[in-house]
C-alpha positions as CSV (number, residue, x, y, z in Angstrom):
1,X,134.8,81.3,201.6
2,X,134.7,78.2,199.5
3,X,137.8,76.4,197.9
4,X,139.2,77.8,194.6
5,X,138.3,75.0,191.8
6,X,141.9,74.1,191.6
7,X,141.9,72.9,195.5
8,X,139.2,70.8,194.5
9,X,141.0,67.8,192.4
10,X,137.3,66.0,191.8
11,X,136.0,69.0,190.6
12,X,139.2,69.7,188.1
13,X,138.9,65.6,186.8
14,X,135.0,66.2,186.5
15,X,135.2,69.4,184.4
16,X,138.6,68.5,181.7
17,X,135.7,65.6,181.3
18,X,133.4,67.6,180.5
19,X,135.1,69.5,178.4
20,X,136.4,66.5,176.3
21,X,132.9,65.4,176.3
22,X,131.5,68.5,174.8
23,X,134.2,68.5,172.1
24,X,133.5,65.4,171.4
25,X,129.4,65.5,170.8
26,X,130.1,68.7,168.8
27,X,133.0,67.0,166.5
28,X,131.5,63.6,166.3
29,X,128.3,62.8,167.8
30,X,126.3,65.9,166.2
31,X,127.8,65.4,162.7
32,X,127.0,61.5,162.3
33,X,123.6,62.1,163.9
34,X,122.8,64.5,161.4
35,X,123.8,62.3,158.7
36,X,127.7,62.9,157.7
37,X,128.5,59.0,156.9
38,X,131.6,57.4,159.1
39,X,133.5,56.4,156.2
40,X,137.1,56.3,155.0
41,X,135.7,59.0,152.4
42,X,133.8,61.3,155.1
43,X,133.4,64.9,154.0
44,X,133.7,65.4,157.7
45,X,137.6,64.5,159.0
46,X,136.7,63.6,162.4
47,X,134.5,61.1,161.2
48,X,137.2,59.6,158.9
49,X,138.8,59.3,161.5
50,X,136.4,57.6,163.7
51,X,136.3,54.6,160.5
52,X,138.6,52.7,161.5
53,X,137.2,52.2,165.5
54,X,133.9,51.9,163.9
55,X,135.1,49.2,162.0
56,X,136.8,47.2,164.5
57,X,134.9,47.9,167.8
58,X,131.4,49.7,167.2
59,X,130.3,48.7,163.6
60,X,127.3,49.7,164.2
61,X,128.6,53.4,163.3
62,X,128.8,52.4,159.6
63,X,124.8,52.4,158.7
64,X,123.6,53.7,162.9
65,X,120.3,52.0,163.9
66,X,117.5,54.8,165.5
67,X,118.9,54.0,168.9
68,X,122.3,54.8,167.9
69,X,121.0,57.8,166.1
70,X,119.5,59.2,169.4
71,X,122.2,58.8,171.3
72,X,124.1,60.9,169.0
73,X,121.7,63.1,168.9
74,X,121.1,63.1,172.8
75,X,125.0,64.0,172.9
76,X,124.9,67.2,170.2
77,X,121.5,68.8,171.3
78,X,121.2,67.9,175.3
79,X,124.5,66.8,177.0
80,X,126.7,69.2,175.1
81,X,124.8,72.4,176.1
82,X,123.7,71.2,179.6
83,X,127.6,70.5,180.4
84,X,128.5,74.2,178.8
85,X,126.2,75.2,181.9
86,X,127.5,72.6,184.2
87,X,130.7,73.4,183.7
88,X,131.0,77.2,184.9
89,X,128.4,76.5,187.9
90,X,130.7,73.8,188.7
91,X,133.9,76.2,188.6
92,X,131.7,78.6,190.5
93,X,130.0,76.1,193.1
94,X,126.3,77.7,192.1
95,X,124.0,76.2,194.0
96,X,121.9,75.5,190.9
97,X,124.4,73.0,189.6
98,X,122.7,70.7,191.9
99,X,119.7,70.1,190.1
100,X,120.9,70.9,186.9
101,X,123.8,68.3,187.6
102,X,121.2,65.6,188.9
103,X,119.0,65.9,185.9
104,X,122.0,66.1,183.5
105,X,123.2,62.9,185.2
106,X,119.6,61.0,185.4
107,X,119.7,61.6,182.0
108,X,123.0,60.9,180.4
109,X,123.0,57.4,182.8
110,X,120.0,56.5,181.3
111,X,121.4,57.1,177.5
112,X,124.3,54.9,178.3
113,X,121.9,52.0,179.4
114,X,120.8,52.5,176.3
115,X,124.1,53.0,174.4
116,X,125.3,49.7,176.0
117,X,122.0,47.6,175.4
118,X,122.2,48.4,171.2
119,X,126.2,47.6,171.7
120,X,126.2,44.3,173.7
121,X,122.6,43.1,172.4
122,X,122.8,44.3,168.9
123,X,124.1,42.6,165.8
124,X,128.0,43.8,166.4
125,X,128.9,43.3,169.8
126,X,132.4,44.7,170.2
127,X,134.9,42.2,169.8
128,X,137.3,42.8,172.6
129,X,135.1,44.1,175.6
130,X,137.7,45.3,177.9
131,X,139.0,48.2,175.2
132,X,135.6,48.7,174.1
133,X,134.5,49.5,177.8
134,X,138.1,51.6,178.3
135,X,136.6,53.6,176.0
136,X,132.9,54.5,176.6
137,X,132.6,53.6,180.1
138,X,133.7,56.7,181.3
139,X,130.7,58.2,180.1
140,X,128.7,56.6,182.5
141,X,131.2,56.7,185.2
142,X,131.5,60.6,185.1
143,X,127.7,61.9,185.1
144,X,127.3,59.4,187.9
145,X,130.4,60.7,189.8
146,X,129.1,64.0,189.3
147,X,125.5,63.2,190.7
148,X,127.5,61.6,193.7
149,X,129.1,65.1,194.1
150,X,126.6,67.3,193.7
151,X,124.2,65.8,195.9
152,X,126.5,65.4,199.3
């Protein structure tokens, strides 16, 4: 008989993640990327309140360049319904969260090289580097943690 998820501390870090992560593609990343403006005056209140970290570490969220916008839109429309699937066979230990997990994490590693090329190389590299990686680095730390665990 396998281990209940809450004997499984990886697992539990792995899937409050996710969790986090869906809320925020579907509060955030979705709405920007279909156009609600991050702005002091956003029709949207998440995304007010996302102005004032756009402002001072990722200004590139005031007017978003196409990469931007495909990130965003790789968090609403892929990685937020591929984790609502990861999550449960991950709870469950399914064996098809192994491929499912490997191609979600392929994936969402390659977005952040990405994510971090248009950030460091672009016009508005974040001014202080260490919180700006506090902040977003966990998004490539955690699809690659889960790879790691799904595939030993």
């Amino acid at each position: 008989m396998s281990k209940s998820v809450l004997q499984r501390p990886l697992d539990l870090v792995l899937i409050a993640f996710f969790i986090i992560t869906v809320l925020y593609a579907l509060l955030f990343s979705l709405p920007e990327g279909l156009g609600v403006p991050v702005a002091p005056d956003s029709p949207w209140p998440p995304l007010r309140a996302l102005h004032d970290w756009a402002v001072a570490e990722e200004p590139a969220h005031l007017d978003p360049p196409p990469n931007l916008m495909a990130a965003l839109w790789f968090d609403g429309f892929f990685q937020a319904p591929m984790l609502l699937l990861i999550i449960p066979g991950l709870i469950r230990l399914r064996p098809w969260v192994r491929p499912l997990g490997l191609f979600y994490a392929g994936a969402a590693v390659t977005n952040m090289f990405f994510y971090f090329t248009q950030t460091f190389l672009g016009p508005h590299p974040p001014p202080n580097v260490g919180y700006y990686l506090a902040f977003n680095l966990p998004w490539l730390i955690a699809p690659l943690t889960l790879a790691l665990r799904v595939a030993l």
